[in-house]
N, C-alpha and C positions, 0 to 999 in steps of 0.2 A: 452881725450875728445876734439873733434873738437873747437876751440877758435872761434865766432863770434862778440864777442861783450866786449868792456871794459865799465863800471859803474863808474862814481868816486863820491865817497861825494864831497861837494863845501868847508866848512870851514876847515883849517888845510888840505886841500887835494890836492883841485887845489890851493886856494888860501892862505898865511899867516896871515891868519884873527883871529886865535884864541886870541891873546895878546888884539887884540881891544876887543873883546866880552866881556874878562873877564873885561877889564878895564868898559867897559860900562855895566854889571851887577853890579859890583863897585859902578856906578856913580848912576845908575838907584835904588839902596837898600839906595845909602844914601838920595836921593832923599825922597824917601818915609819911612825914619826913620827905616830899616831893619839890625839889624845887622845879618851877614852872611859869616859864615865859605865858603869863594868863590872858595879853593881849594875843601872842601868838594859839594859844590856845582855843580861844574864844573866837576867833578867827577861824577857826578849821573847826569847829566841832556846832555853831549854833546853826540847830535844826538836826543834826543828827540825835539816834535814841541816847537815853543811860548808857545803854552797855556799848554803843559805837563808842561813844564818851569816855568813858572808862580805857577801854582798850588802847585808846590815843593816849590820855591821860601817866596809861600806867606802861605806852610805848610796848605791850605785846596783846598775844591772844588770851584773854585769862578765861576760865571755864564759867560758864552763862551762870551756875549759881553763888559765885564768887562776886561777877559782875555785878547782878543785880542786887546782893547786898551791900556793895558800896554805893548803888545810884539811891539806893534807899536811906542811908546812910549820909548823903550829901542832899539830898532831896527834903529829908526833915531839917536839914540846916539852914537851905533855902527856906523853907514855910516859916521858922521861928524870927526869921530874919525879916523879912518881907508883910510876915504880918501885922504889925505894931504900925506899920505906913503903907495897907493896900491902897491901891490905887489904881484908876483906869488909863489908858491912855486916852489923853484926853477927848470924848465927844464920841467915844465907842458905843455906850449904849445908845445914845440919842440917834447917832449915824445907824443902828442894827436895827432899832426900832420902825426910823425911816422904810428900810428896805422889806422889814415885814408888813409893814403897812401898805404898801405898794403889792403886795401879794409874793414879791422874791423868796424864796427858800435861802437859809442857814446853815452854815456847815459849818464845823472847825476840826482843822486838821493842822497837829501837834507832836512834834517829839516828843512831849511831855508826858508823865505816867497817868495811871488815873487816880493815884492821887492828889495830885499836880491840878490836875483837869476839877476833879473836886475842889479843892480849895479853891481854885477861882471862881468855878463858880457859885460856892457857897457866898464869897464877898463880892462876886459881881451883883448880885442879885437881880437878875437882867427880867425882864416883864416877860418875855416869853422865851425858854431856853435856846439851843440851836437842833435843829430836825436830827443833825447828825452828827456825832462827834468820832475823829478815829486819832487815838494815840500812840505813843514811842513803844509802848508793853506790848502790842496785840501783834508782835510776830513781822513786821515789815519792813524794811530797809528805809532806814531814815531819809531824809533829805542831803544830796541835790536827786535823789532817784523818786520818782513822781510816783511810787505807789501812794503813799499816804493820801494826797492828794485825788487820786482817782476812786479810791476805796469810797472818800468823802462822796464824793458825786457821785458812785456806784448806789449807795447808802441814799444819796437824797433822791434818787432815779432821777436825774438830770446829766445828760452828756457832757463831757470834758469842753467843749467848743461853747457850751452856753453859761459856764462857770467864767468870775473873777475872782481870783485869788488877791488876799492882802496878806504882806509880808512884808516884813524888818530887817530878812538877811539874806544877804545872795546867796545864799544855798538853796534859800528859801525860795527864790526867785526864777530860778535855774529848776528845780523841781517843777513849777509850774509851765517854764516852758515846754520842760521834756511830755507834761503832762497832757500836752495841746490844748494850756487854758489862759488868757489875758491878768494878768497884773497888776496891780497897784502898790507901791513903794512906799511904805510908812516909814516916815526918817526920823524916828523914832533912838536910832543910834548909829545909823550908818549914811551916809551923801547919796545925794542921788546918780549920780556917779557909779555909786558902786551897786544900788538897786535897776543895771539899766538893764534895756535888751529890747527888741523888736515888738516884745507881745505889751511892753510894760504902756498903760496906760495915761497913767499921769502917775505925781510924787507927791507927799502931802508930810508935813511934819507931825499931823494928826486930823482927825475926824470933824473938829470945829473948821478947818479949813476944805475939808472936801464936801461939808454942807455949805459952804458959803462960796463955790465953785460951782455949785448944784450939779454936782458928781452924777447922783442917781437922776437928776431930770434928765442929763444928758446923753447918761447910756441905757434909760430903760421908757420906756412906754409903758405906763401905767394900763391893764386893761379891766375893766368894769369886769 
């Protein structure tokens, strides 16, 4: 199938951000007197929005404006945490840059808020933004359920079948299939193993390693 368009998740994808989350779910439970199995946590919750988050987190339904000021609440925890050492995953921009040069369209599709989405890209500083970005705020059911994901492609007008999605977490992974889109597994903090499925393309620890597979010469034709 003809390649138009690459998707990436933003946490653990483009950017090294997962160690802060976790630290500032950490911070944010002791905060509020939570004790919380954070690996079990983190397990069931990465790719879902704040307020799915929340809900697990605080183990019932709490009311949306309740939710949303503790994801704000833990979300400036992450940003103070994580900014003193941003960072990319390694050979994201260079690998992003590849693919618009090649004329591929950009997309990110995110649980994250838009402040979240802001911040990174404020320190990504990437040459040319992404066409489309759709976040955890704007009303859609997180991840493993493939809206986010299609919204993106709806956004870039490119169909679900011509997109490959990159991702860091089987939620992540599992949304894109349900999405009817191909894969790639950045083991970024999970096995390949646990990034698998039928659609998943190859597995990559990072982005210096899938230009040095020549990832995009293999799946795309370049055309004048």
């Amino acid at each position: 199938m003809t390649l138009q368009a690459l998707i990436f998740d933003m946490d653990g994808t483009m950017i090294d951000s997962m160690p802060s989350h976790t630290q500032s779910w950490e911070a944010f439970a002791r905060r509020h007197g939570l004790n919380v199995d954070m690996l079990d946590l983190m397990r069931r919750t990465t790719g879902r929005t704040g307020v799915e988050c929340m809900c697990e987190l605080f183990q019932q339904d709490l009311p949306t404006d309740t939710a949303v000021a503790f994801v704000r609440e833990k979300e400036a925890l992450y940003r103070e945490l994580f900014a003193p050492h941003f960072s990319e995953v390694a050979g994201f921009k260079s690998f992003a840059s590849q693919a618009q040069s090649r004329g591929l369209k950009i997309g990110v599709g995110t649980a994250g808020d838009q402040h979240n989405i802001a911040f990174a890209y404020a320190n990504l500083r990437m040459a040319q933004t992404p066409l489309a970005t759709v976040g955890g705020d704007e009303g859609l059911p997180g991840k493993p359920a493939p809206a986010i994901f299609l919204e993106v492609a709806r956004r870039l007008g490119v169909p679900p079948e011509h997109c490959i999605v990159f991702e860091d977490a089987p939620l992540g992974i599992e949304a894109a299939r349900r999405a009817g889109m191909r894969a790639v597994g950045i083991c970024s903090g999970h096995s390949a193993a646990e990034l698998s499925g039928p659609h998943v393309l190859a597995h990559a620890p990072d982005y210096h390693a899938l230009i040095a597979s020549q990832f995009l010469e293999t799946h795309h034709v370049a055309t004048s």
